[in-house]
N, C-alpha and C positions, 0 to 999 in steps of 0.2 A: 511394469514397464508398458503394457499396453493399453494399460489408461490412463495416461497420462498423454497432455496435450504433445501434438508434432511443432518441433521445433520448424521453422521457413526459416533457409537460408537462401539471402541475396544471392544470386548469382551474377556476376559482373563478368561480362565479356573482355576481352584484352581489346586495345583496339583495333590490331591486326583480325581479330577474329569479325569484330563488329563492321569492319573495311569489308572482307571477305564474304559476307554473309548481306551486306548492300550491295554488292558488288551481283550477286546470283540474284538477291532480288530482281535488280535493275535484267538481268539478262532475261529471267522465266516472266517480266511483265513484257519482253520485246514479241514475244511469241505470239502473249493475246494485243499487242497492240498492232503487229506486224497481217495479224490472220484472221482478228474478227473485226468483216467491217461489212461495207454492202455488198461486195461480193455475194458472199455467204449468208447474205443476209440476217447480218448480227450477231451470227451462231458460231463457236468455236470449231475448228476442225476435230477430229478426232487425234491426227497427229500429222507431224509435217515428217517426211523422211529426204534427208539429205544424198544417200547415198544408197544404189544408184537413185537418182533424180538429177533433180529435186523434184520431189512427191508431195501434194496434200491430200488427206484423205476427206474428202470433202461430205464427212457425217459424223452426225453429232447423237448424243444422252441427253437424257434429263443429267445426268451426274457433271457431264461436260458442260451443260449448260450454266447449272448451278455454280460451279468452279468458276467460268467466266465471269459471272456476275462477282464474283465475291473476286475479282483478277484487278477487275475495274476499282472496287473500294479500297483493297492491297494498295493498288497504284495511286490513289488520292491519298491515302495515309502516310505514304513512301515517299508522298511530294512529285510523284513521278507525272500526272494530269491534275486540273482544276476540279473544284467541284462541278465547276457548270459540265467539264467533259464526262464528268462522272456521272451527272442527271440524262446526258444527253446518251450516251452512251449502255446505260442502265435501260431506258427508254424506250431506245429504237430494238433492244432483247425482247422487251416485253412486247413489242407492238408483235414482232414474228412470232411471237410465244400465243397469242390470239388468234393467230392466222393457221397454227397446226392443228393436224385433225387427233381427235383423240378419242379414248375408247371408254364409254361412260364416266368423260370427263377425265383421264388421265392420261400422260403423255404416254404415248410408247414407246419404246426404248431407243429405238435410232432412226433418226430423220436426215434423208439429204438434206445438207444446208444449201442446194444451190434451189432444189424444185420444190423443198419443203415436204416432202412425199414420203412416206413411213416406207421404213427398211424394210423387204422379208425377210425372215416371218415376223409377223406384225404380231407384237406382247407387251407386254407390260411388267414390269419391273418393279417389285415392292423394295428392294435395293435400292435401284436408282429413284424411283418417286422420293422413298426415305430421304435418298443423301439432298435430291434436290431442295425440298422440304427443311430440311438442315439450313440450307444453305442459303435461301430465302429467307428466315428467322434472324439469322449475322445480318444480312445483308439491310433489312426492315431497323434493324436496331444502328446498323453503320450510317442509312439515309436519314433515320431521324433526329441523328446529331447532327447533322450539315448548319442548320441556321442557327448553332451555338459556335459553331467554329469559325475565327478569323478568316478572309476571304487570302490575305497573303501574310504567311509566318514564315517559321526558319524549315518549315518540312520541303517550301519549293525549292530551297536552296541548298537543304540534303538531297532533294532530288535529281538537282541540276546537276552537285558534285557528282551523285551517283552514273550518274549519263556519261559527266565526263572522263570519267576514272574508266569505265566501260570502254572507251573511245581510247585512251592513255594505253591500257592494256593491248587493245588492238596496231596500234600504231606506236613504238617504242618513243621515238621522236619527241614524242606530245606528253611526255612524262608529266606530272603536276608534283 
């Protein structure tokens, strides 16, 4: 029994489940679309708190970092941005990513995103380096597929439904 090859079985989504599951997509890219911009200077918050607030915590990881990066490629795969917003947006991370100071060459763990200025106490993170390192490898492999992929398919238009269905839910009226 246990050498014998594994069976892969297809797993098929219902499509209530597959609604469901674009549906959270669409809301967890509004986050980084809503909070990483030039404010912040490119860089994701660590977290937004609604109540009491509204609150941003205006510092970020390498791990946070890396996660955004890979927020952006989610979102162009999802149909949810272009590719160009995805170069563009990929871009302007790394341009801030050059401008932080680091500690024989490695980020340190948490940097205001507004001053760019390392958190105390100033360390370094073989965790976070790791995940961001991760993350950057998806991410090298997601950008080098760009100029094999159509410029407009049916992904902008699961994306669009995705937006709107998001919208529908908010607003009963606007059902689809």
């Amino acid at each position: 029994w246990l050498s014998r090859p594994l069976r892969r079985r297809e797993v098929r989504l219902a499509a209530s489940q597959a609604r469901f599951l674009r549906r959270i997509a669409r809301k967890t890219w509004s986050f980084f679309d809503n909070f990483v911009g030039e404010a912040d200077n490119w860089l994701p918050p660590d977290n937004f708190q609604e109540d009491p607030g509204p609150l941003i915590a205006h510092r970020t990881s390498p791990t946070n970092i890396g996660l955004s990066l890979l927020a952006n490629l989610a979102a162009h795969d999802f149909g949810y941005i272009t590719g160009g917003s995805l170069v563009e947006r990929t871009s302007a991370t790394f341009r801030t990513l050059a401008r932080l100071a680091r500690y024989r060459g490695h980020f340190y763990n948490w940097y205001d995103t507004q001053t760019l200025q390392p958190l105390p106490p100033r360390y370094v993170s073989s965790v976070d380096s790791g995940n961001l390192a991760g993350h950057l490898l998806t991410l090298r492999a997601g950008i080098a597929a760009l100029p094999d992929l159509p410029i407009l398919d049916a992904r902008v238009f699961d994306g669009l439904a995705d937006t709107l269905a998001v919208f529908a839910d908010r607003e009963p009226a606007l059902e689809l």
